[in-house]
N, CA, C and O atoms as a Maestro MAE file, in Angstrom:
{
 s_m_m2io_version
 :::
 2.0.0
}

f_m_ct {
 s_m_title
 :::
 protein
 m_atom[324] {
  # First column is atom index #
  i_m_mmod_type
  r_m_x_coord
  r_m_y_coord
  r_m_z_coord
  i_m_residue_number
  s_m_chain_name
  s_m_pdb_residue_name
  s_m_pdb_atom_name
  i_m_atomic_number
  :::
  1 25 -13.422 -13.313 21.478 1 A "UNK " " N  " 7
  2 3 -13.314 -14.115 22.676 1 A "UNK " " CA " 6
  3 2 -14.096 -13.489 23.833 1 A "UNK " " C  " 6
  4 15 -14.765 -14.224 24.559 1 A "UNK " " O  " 8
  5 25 -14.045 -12.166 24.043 2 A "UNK " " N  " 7
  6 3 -14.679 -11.611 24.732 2 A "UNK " " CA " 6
  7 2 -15.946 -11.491 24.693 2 A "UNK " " C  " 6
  8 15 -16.466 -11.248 25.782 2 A "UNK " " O  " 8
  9 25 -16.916 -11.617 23.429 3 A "UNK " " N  " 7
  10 3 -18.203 -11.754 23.134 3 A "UNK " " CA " 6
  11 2 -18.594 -12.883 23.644 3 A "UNK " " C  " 6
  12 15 -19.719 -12.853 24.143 3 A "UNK " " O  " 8
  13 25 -17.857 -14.179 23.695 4 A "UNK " " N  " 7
  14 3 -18.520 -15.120 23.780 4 A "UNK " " CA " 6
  15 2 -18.619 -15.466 25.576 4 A "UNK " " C  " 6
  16 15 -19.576 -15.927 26.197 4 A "UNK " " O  " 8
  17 25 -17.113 -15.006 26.139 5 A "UNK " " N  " 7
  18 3 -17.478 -15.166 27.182 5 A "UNK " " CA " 6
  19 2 -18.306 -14.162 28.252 5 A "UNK " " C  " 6
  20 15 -18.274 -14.166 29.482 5 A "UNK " " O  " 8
  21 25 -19.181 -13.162 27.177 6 A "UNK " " N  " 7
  22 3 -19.738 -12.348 27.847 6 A "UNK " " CA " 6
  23 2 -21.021 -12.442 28.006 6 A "UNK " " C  " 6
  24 15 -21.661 -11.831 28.862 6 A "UNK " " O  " 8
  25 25 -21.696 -13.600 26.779 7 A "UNK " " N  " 7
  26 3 -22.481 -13.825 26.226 7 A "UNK " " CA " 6
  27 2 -22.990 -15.228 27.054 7 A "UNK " " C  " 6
  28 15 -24.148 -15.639 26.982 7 A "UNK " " O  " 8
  29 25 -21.790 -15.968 27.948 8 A "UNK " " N  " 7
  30 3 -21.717 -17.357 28.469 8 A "UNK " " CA " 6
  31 2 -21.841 -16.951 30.011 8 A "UNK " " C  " 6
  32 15 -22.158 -17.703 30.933 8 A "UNK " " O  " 8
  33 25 -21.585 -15.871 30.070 9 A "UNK " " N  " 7
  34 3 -21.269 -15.334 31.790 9 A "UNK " " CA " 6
  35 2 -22.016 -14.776 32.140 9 A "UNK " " C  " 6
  36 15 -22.328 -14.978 33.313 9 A "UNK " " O  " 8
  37 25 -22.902 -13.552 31.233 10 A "UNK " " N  " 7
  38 3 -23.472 -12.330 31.278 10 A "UNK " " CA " 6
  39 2 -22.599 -11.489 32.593 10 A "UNK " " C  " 6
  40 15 -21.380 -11.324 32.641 10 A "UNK " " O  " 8
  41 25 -23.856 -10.925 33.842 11 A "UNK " " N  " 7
  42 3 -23.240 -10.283 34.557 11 A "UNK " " CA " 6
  43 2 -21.876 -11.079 35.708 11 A "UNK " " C  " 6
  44 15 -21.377 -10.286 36.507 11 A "UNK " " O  " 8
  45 25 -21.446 -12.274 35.742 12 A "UNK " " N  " 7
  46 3 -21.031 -12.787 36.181 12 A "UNK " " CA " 6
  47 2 -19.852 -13.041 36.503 12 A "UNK " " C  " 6
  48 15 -19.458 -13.910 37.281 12 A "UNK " " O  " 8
  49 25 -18.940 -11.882 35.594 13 A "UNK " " N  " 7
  50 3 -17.563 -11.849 35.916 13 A "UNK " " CA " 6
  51 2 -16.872 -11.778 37.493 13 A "UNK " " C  " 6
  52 15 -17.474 -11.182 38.386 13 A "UNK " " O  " 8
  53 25 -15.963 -12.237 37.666 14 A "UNK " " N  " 7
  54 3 -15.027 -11.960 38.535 14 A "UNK " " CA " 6
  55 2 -14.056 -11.179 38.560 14 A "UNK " " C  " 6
  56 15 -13.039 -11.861 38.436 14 A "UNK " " O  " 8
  57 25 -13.727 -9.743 38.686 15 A "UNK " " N  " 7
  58 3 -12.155 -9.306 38.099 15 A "UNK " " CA " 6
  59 2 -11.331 -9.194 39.759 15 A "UNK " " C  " 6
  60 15 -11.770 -8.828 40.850 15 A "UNK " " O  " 8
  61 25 -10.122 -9.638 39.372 16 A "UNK " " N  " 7
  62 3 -9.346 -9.733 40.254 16 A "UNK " " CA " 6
  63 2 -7.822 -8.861 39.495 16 A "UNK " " C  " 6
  64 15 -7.225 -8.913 38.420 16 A "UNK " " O  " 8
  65 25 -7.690 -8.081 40.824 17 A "UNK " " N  " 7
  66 3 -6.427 -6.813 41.036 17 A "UNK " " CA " 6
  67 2 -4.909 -8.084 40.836 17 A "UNK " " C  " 6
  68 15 -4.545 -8.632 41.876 17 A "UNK " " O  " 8
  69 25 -4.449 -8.302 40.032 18 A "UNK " " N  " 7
  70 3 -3.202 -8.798 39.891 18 A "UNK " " CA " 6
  71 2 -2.223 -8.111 41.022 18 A "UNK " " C  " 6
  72 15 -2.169 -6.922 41.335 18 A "UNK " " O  " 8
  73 25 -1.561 -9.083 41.477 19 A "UNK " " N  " 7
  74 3 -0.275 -8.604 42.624 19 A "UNK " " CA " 6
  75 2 0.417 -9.566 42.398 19 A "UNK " " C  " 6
  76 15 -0.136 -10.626 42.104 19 A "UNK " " O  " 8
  77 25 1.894 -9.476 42.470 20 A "UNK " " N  " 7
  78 3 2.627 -10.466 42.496 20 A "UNK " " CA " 6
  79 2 3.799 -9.919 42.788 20 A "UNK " " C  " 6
  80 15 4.202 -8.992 42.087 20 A "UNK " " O  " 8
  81 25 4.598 -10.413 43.927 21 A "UNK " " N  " 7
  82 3 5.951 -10.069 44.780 21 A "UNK " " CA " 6
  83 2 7.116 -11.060 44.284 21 A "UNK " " C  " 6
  84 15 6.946 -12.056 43.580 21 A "UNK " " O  " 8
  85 25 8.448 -10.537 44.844 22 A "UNK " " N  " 7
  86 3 9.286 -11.601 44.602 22 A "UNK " " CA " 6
  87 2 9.792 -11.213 45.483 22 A "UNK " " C  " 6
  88 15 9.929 -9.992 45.554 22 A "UNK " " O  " 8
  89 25 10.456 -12.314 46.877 23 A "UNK " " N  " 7
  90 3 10.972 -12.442 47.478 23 A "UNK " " CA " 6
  91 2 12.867 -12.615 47.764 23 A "UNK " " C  " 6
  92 15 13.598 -13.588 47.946 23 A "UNK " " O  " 8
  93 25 13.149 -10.781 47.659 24 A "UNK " " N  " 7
  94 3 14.897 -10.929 47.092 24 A "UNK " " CA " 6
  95 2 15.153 -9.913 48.310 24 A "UNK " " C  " 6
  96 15 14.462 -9.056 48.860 24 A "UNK " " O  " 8
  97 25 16.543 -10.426 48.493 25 A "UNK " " N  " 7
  98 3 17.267 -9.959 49.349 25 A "UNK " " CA " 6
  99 2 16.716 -9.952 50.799 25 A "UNK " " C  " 6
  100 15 17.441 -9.149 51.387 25 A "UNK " " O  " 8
  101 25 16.164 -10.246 51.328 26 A "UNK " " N  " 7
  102 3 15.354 -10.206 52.654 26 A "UNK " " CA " 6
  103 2 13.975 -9.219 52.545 26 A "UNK " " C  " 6
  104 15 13.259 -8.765 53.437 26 A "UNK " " O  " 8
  105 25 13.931 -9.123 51.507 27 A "UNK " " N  " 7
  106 3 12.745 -8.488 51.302 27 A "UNK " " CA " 6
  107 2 11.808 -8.931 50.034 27 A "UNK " " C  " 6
  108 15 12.119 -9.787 49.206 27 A "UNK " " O  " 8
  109 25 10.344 -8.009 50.060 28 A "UNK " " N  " 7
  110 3 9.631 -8.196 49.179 28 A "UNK " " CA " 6
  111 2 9.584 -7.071 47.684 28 A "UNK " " C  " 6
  112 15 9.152 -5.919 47.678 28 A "UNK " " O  " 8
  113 25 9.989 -7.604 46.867 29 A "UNK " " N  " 7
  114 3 9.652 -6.558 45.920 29 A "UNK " " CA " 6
  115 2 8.603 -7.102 44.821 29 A "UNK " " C  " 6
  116 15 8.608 -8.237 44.345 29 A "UNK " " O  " 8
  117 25 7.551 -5.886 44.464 30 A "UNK " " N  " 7
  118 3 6.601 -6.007 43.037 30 A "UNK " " CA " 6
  119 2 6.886 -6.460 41.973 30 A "UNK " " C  " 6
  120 15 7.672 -5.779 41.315 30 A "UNK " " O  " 8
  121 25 6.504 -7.464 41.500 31 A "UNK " " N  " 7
  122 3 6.658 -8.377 40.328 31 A "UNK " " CA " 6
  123 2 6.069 -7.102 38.746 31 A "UNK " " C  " 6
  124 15 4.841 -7.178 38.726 31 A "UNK " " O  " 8
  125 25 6.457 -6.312 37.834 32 A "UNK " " N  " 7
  126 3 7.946 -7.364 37.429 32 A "UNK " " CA " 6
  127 2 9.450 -6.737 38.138 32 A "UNK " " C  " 6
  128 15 9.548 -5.512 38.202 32 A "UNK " " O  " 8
  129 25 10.211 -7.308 38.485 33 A "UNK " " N  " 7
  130 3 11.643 -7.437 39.179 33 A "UNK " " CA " 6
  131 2 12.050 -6.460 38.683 33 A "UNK " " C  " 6
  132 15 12.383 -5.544 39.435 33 A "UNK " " O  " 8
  133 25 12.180 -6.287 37.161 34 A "UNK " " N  " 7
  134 3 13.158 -5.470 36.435 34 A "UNK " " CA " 6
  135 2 12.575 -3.728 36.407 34 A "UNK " " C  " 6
  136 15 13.190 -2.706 36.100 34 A "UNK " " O  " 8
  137 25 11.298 -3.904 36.816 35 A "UNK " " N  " 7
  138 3 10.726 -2.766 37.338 35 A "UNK " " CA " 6
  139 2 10.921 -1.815 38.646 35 A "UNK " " C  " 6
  140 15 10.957 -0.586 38.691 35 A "UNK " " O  " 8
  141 25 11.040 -2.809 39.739 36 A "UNK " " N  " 7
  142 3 11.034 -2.530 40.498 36 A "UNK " " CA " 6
  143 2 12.394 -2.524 41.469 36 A "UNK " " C  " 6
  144 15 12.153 -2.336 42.662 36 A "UNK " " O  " 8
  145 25 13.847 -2.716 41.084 37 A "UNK " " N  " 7
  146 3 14.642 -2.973 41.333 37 A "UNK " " CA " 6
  147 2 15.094 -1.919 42.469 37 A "UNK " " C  " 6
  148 15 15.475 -2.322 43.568 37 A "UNK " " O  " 8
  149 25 15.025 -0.382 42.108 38 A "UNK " " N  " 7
  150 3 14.923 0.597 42.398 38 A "UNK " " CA " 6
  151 2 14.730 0.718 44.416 38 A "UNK " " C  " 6
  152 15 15.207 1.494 45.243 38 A "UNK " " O  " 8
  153 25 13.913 -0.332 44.506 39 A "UNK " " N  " 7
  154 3 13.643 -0.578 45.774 39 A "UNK " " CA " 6
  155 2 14.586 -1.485 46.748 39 A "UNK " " C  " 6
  156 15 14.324 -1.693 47.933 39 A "UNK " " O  " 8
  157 25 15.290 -1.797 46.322 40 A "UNK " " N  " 7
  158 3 16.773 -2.433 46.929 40 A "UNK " " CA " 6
  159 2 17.624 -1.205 47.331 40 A "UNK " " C  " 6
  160 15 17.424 -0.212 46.632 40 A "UNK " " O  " 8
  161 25 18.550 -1.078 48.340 41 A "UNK " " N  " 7
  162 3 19.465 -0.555 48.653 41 A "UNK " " CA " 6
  163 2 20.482 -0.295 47.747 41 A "UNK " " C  " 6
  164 15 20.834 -1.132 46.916 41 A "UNK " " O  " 8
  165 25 20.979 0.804 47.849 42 A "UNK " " N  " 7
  166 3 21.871 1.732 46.206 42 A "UNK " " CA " 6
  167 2 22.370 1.059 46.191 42 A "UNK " " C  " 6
  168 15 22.410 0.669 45.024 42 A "UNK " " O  " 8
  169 25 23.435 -0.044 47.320 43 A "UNK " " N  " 7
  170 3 24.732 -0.672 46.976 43 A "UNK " " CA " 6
  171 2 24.593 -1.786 45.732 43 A "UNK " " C  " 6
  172 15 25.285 -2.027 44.742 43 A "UNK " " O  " 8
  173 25 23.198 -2.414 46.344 44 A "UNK " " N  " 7
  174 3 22.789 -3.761 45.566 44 A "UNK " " CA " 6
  175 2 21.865 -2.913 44.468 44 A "UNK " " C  " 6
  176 15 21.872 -3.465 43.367 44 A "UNK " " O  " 8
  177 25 21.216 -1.915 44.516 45 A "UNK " " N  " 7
  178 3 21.273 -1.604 42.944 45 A "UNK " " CA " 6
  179 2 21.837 -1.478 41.994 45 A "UNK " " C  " 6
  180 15 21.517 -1.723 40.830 45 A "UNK " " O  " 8
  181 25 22.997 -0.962 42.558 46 A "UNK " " N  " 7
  182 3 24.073 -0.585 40.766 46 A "UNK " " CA " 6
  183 2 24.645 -2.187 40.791 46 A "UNK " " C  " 6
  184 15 24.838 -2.779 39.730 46 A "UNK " " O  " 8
  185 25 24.852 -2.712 41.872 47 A "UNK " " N  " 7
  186 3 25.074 -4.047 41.550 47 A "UNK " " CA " 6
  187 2 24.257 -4.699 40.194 47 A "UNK " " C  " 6
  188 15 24.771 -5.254 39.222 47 A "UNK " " O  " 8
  189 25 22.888 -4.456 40.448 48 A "UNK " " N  " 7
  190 3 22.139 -5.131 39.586 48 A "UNK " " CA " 6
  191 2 21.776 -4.443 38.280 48 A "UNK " " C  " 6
  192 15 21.125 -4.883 37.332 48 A "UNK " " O  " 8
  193 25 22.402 -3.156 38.471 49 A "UNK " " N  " 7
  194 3 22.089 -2.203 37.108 49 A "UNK " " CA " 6
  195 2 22.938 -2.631 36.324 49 A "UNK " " C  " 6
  196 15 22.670 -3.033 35.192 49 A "UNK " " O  " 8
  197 25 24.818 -2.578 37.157 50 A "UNK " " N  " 7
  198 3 25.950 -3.291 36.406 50 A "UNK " " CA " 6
  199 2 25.625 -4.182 35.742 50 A "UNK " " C  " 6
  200 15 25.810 -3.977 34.543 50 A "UNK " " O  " 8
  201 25 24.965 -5.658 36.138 51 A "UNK " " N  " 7
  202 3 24.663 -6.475 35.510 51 A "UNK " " CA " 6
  203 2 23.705 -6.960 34.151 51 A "UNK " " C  " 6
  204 15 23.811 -7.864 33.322 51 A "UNK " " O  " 8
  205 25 22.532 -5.644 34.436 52 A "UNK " " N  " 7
  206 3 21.783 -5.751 33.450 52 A "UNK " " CA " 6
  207 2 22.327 -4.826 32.218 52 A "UNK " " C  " 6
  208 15 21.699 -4.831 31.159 52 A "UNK " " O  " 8
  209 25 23.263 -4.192 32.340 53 A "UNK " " N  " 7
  210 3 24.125 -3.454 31.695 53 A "UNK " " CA " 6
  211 2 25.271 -4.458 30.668 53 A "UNK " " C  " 6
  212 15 25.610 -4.534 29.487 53 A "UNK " " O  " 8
  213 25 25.447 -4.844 31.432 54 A "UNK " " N  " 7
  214 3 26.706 -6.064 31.111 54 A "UNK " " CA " 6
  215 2 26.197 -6.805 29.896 54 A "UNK " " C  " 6
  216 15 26.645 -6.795 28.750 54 A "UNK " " O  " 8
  217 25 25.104 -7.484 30.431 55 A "UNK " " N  " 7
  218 3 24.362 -8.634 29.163 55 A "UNK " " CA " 6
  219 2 23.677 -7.789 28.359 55 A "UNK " " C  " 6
  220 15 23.350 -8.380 27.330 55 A "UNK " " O  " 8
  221 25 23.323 -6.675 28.381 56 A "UNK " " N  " 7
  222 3 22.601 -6.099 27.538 56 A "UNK " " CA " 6
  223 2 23.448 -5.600 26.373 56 A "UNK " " C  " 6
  224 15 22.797 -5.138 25.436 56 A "UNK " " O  " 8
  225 25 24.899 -5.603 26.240 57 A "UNK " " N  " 7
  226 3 25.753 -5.010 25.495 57 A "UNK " " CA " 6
  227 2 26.446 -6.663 24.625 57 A "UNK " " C  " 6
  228 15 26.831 -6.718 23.457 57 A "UNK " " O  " 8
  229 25 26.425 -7.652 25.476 58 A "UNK " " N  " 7
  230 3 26.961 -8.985 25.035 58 A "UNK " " CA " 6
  231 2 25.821 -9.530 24.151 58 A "UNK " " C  " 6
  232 15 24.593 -9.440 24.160 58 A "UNK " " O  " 8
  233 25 26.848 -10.199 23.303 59 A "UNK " " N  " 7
  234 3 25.829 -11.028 22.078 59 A "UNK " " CA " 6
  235 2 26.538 -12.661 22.938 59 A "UNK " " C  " 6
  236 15 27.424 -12.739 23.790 59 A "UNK " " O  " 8
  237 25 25.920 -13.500 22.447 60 A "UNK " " N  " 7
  238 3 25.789 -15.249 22.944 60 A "UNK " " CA " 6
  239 2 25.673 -15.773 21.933 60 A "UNK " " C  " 6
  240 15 24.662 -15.605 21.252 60 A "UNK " " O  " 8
  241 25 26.856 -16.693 21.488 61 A "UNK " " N  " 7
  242 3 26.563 -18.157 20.607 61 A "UNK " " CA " 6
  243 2 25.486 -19.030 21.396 61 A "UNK " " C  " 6
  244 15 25.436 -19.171 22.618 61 A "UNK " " O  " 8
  245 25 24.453 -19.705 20.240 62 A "UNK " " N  " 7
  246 3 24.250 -20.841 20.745 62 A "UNK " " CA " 6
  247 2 22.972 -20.311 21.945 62 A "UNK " " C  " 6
  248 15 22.978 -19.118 22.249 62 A "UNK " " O  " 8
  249 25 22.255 -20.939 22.380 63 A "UNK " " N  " 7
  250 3 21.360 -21.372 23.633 63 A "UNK " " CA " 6
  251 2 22.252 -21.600 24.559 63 A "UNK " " C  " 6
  252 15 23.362 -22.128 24.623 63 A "UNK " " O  " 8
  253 25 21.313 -20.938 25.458 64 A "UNK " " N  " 7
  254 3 22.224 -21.309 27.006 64 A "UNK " " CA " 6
  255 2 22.436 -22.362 27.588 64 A "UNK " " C  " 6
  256 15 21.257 -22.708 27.524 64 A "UNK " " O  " 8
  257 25 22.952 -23.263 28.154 65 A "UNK " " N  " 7
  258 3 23.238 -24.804 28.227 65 A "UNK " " CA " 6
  259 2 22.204 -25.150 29.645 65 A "UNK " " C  " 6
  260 15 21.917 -26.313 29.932 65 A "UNK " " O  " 8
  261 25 21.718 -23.978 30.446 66 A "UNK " " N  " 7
  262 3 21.285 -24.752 31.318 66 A "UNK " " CA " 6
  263 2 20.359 -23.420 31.853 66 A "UNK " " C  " 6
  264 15 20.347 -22.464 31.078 66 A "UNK " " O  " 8
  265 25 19.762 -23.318 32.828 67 A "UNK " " N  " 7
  266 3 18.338 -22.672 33.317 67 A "UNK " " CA " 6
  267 2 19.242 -21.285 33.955 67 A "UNK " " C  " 6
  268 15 18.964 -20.134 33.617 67 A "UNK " " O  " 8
  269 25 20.292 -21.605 34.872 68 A "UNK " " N  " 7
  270 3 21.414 -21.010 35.227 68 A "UNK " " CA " 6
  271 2 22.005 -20.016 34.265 68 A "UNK " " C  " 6
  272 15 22.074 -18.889 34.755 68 A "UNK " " O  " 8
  273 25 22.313 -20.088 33.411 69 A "UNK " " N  " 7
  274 3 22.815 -19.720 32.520 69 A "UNK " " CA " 6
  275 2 21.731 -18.797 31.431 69 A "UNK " " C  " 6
  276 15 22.265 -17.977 30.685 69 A "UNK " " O  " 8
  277 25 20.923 -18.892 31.406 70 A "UNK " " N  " 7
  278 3 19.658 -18.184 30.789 70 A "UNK " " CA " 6
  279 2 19.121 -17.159 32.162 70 A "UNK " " C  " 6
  280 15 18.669 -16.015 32.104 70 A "UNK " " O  " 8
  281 25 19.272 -17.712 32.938 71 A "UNK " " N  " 7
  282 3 19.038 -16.154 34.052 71 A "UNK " " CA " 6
  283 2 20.154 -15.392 34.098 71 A "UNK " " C  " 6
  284 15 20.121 -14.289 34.644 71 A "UNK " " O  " 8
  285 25 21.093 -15.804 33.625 72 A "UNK " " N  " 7
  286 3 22.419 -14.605 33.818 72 A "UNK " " CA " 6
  287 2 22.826 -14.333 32.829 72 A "UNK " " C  " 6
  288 15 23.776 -13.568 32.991 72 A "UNK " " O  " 8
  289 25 22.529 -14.656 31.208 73 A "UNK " " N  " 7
  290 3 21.898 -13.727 30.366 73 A "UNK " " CA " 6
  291 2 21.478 -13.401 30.090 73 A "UNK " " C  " 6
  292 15 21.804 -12.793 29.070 73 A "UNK " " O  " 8
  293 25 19.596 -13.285 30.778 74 A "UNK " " N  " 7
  294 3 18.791 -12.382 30.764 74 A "UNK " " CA " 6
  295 2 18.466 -11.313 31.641 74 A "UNK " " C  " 6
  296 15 17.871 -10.327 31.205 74 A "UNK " " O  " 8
  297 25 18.864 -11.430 33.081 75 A "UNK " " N  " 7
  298 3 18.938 -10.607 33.742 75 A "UNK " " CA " 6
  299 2 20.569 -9.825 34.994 75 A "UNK " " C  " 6
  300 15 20.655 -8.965 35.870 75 A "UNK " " O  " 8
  301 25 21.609 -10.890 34.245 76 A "UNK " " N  " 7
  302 3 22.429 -10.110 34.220 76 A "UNK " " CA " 6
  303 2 22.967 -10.953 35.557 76 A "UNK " " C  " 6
  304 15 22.178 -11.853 35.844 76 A "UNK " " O  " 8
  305 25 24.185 -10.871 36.487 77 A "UNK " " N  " 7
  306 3 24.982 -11.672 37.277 77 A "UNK " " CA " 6
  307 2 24.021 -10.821 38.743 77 A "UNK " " C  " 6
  308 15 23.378 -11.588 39.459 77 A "UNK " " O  " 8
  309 25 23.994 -9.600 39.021 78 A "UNK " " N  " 7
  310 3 23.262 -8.807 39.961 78 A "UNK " " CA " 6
  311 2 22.249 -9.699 40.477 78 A "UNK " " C  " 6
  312 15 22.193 -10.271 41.565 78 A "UNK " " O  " 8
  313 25 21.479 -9.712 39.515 79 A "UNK " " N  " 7
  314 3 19.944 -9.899 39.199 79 A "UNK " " CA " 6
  315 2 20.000 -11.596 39.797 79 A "UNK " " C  " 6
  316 15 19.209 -12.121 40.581 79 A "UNK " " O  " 8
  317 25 21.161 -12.188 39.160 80 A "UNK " " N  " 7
  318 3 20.737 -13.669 39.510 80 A "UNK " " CA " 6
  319 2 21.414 -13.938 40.779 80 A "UNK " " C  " 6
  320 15 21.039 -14.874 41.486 80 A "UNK " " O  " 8
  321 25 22.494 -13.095 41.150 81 A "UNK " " N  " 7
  322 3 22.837 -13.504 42.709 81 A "UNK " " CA " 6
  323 2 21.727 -13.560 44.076 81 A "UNK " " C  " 6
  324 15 22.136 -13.888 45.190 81 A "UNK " " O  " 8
  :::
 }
 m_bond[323] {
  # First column is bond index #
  i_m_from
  i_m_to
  i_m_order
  :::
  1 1 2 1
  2 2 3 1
  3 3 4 2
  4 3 5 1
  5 5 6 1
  6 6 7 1
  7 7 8 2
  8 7 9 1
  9 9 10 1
  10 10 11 1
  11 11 12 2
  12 11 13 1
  13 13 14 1
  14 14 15 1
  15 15 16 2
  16 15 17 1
  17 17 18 1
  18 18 19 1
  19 19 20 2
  20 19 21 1
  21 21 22 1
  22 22 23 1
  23 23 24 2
  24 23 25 1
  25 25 26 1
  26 26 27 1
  27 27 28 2
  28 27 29 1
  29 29 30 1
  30 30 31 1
  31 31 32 2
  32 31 33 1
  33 33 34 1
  34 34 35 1
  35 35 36 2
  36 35 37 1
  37 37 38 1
  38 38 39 1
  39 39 40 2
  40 39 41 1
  41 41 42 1
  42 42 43 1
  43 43 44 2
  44 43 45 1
  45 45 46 1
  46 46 47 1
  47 47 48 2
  48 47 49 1
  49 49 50 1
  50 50 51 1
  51 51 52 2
  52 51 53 1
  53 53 54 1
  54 54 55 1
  55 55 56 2
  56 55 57 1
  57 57 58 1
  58 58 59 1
  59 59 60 2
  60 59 61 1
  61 61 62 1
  62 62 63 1
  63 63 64 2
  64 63 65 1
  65 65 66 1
  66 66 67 1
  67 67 68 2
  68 67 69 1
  69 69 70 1
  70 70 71 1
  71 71 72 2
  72 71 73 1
  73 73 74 1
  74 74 75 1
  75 75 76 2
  76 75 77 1
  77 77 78 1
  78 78 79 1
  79 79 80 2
  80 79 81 1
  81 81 82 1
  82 82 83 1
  83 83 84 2
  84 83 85 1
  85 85 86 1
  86 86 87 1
  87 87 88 2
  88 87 89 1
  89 89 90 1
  90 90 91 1
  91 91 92 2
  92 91 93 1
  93 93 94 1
  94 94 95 1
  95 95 96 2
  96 95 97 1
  97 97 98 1
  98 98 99 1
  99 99 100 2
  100 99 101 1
  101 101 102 1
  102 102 103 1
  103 103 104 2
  104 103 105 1
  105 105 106 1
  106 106 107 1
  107 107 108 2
  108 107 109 1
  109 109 110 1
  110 110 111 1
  111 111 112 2
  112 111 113 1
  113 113 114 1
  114 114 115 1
  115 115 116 2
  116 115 117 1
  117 117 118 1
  118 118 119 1
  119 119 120 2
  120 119 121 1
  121 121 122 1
  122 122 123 1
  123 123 124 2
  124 123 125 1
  125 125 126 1
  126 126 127 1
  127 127 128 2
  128 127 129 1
  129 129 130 1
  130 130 131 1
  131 131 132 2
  132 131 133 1
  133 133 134 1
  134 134 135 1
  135 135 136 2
  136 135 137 1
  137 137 138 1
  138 138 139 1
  139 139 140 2
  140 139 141 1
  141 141 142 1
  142 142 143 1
  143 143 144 2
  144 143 145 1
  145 145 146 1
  146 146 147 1
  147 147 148 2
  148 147 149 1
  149 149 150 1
  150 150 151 1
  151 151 152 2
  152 151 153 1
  153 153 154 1
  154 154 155 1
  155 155 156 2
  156 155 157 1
  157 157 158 1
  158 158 159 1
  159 159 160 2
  160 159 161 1
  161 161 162 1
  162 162 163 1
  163 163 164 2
  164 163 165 1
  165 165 166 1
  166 166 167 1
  167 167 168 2
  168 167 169 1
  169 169 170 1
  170 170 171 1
  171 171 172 2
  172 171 173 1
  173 173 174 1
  174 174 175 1
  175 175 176 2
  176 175 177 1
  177 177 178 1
  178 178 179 1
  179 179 180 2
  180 179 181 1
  181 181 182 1
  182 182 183 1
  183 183 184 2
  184 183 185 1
  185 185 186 1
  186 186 187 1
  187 187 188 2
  188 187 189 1
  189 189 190 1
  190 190 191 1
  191 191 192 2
  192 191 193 1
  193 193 194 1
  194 194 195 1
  195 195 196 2
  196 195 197 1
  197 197 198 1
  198 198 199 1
  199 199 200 2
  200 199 201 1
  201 201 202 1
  202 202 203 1
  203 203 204 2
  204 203 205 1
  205 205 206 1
  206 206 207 1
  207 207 208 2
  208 207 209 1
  209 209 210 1
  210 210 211 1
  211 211 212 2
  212 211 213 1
  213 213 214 1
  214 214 215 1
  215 215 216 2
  216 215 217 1
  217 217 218 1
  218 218 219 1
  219 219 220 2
  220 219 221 1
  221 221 222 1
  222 222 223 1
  223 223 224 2
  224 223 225 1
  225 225 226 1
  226 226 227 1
  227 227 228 2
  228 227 229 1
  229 229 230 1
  230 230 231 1
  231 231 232 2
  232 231 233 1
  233 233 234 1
  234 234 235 1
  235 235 236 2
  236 235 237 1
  237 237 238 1
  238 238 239 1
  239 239 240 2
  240 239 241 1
  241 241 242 1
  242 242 243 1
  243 243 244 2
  244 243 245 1
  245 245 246 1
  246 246 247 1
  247 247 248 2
  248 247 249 1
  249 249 250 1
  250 250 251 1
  251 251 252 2
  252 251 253 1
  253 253 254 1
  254 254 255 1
  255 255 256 2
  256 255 257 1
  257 257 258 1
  258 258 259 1
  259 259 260 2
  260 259 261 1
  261 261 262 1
  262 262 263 1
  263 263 264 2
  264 263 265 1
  265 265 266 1
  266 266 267 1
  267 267 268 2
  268 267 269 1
  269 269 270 1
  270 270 271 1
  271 271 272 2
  272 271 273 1
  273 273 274 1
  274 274 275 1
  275 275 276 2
  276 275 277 1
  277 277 278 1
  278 278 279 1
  279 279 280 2
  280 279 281 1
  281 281 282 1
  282 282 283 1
  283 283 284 2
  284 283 285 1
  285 285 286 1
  286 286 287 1
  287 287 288 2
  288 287 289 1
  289 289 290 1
  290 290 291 1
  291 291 292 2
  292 291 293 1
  293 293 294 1
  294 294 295 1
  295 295 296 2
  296 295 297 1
  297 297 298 1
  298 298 299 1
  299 299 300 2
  300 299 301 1
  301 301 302 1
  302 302 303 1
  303 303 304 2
  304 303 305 1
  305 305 306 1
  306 306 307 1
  307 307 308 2
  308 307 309 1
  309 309 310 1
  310 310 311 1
  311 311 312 2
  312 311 313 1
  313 313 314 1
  314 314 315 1
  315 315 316 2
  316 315 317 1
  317 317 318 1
  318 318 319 1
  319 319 320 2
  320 319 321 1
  321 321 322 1
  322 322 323 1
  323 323 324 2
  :::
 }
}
């Protein structure tokens, strides 16, 4: 893939520095979330550690019934408040 579009472009690339924030708690943190959590205040960290702790030990029947419900078993009750 890379041959061809190197071959279609020559010197012509564009590279662009990926950034991406998420906007939690009144603040900005570096995308990915689960990376960067660390940067929240201790209280609301272990909050969100608790949580990713929590689901990480639980097994789930079934698919999650709704979008809601798939964020708070993937990243835990913390994470989705």
């Amino acid at each position: 893939f890379d041959d061809v579009l190197d071959d279609a472009l020559g010197t012509e690339w564009n590279h662009h520095q990926r950034e991406s924030w998420v906007w939690m708690r009144k603040r900005f943190i570096p995308y990915p979330l689960q990376n960067n959590i660390h940067r929240l205040p201790k209280e609301e960290l272990e909050t969100c550690l608790h949580g990713l702790v929590d689901v990480s030990n639980k097994s789930f029947e079934g698919p999650p019934r709704d979008f809601k419900e798939w964020l708070i078993r993937k990243f835990g009750q913390g994470l989705y408040d």
